[in-house]
Wavefront OBJ file of the C-alpha trace (Angstrom):
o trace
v 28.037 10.380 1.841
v 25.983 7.492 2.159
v 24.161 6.654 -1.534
v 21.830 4.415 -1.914
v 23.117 1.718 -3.902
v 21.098 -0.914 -5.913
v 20.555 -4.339 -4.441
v 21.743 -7.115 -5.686
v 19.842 -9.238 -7.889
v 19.558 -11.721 -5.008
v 18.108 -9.116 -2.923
v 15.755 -7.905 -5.768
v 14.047 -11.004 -5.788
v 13.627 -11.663 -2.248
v 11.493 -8.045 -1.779
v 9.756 -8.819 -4.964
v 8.343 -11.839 -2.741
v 7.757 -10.196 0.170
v 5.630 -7.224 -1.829
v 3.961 -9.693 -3.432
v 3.183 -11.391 -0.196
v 1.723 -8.331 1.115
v -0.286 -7.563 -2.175
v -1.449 -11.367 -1.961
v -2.878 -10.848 2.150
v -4.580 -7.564 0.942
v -6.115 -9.340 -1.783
v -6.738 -12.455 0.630
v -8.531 -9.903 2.914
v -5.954 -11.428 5.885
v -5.348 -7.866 7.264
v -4.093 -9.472 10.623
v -1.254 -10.829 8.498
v -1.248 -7.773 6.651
v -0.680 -5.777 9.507
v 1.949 -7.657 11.192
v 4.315 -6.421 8.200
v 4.441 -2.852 9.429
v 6.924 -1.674 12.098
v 5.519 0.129 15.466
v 6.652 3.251 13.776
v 5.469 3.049 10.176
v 3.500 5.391 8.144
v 1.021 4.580 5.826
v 0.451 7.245 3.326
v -1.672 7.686 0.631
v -0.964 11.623 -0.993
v -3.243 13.839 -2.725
v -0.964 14.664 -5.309
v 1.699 12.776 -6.140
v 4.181 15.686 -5.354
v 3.652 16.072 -2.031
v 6.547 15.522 -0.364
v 5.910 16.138 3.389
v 2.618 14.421 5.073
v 2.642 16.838 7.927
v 2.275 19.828 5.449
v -0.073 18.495 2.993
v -3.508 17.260 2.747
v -3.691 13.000 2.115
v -6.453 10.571 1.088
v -4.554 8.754 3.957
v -2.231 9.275 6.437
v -2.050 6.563 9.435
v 0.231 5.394 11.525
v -0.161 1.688 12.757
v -2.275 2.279 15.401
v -5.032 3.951 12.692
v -4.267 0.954 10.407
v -5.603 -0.957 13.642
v -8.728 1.290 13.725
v -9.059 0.456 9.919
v -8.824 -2.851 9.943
v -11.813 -3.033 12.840
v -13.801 -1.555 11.010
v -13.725 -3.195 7.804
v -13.858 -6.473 9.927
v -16.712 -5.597 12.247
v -19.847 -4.963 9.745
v -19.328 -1.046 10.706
v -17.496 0.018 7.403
v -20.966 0.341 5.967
v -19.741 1.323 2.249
v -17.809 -2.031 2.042
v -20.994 -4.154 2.349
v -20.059 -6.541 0.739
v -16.912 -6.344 0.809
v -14.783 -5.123 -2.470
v -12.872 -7.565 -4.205
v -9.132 -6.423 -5.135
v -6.666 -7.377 -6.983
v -3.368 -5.675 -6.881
v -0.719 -5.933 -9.334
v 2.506 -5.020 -8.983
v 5.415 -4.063 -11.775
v 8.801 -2.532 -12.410
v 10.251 -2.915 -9.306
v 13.743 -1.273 -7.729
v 15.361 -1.949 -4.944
v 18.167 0.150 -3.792
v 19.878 -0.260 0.028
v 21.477 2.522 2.130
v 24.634 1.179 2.824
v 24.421 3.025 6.545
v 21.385 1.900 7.813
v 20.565 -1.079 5.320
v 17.437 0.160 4.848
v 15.541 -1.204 1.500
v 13.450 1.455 -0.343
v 11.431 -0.397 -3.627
v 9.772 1.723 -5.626
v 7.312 0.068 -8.472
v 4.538 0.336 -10.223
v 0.332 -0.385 -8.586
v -2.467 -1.347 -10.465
v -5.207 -1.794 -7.904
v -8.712 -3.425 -9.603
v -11.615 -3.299 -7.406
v -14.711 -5.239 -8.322
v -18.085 -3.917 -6.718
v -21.330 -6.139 -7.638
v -24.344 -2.982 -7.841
v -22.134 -0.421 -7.380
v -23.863 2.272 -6.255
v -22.460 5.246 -8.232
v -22.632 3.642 -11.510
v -25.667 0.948 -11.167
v -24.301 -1.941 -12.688
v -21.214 -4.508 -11.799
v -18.185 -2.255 -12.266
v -14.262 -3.042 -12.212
v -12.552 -0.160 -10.766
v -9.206 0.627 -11.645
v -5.899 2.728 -9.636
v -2.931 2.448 -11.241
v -0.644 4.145 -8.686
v 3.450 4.673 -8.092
v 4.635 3.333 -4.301
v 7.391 3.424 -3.029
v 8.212 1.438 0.607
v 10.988 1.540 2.857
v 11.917 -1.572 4.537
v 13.898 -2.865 7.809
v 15.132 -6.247 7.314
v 14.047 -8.247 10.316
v 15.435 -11.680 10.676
v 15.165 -13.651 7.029
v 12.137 -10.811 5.565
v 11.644 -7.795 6.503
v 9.089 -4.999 7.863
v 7.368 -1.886 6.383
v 8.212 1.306 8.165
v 6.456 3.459 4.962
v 3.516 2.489 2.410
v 3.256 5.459 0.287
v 1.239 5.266 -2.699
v 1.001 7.758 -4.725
v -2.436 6.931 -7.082
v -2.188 8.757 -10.838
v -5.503 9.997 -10.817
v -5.210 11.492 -7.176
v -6.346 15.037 -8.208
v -9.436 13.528 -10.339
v -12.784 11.868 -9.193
v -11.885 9.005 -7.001
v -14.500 6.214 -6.194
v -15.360 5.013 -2.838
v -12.014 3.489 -1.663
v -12.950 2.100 1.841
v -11.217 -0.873 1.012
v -7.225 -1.380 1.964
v -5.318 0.577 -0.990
l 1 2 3 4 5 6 7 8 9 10 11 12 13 14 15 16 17 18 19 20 21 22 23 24 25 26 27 28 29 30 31 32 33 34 35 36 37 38 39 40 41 42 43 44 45 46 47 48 49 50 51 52 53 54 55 56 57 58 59 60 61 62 63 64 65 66 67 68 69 70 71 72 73 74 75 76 77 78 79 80 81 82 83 84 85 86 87 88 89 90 91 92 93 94 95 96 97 98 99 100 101 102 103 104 105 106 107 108 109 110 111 112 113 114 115 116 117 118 119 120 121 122 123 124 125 126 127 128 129 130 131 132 133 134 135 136 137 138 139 140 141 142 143 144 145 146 147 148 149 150 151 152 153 154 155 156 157 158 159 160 161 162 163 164 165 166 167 168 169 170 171 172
């Protein structure tokens, strides 16, 4: 039986970087960056209730593989994402993080806590300068990969999934 085991605390802080790093270049807006942190095969997955545990038998708010994250990241670069004119401004903010490692396949799953804040000047929904706010639970899995290591699952699993969600055409 292979059980997950926690990591080190050596190990802990090294993927507390990295997620950091990748909160930072979403923040940053350096999606190309962003984007070279996901494997060839990795899923992106954004439920719409925080249950779900299959993506092929549920409905999502997202569900891409990297070549969609590709698509999405063209469009929010090339003027044609018309509902992030101007762009949002994010902040993400992550908390209680645990790392545990499959002592088979050394894979890394971190799960932790999201608070996404989204800033919109004239938002259009509420007519005035607005701070959004999507405090979410995510869990990744990652491959190490030389000295870091790459994201073969984003799923984030927002609180509020089931309520009235803003416009968010901006990278979660």
């Amino acid at each position: 039986m292979n059980t997950p085991t926690l990591a080190p605390a050596s190990q802990l802080q090294a993927v507390e970087q990295f997620l950091f790093n990748e909160a930072n270049l979403i923040d940053d807006r350096d999606f190309d960056a962003w984007l070279e942190l996901f494997t060839d095969d990795a899923l992106y997955w954004v439920p719409s209730n925080e249950a779900d545990m299959d993506p092929t038998q549920h409905v999502s708010i997202v569900h891409d593989a990297k070549e969609e994250l590709k698509d999405r990241i063209w469009r929010l670069g090339s003027g044609a994402a018309y509902a992030q004119e101007p762009p949002s401004k994010t902040m993400h903010q992550l908390s209680n993080i645990q790392v545990t490692q499959d002592p088979v396949t050394n894979e890394i799953t971190a799960r932790c806590h999201l608070n996404i804040y989204e800033y919109r000047h004239n938002h259009h929904l509420l007519s005035m300068d607005t701070v959004m706010q999507y405090p979410a639970r995510c869990e990744y899995r990652l491959r190490p990969v030389a000295d870091s290591y790459q994201i073969s699952l984003r799923k984030i699993a927002l609180i509020a999934a089931n309520g009235v969600l803003g416009n968010m055409g901006f990278i979660i």
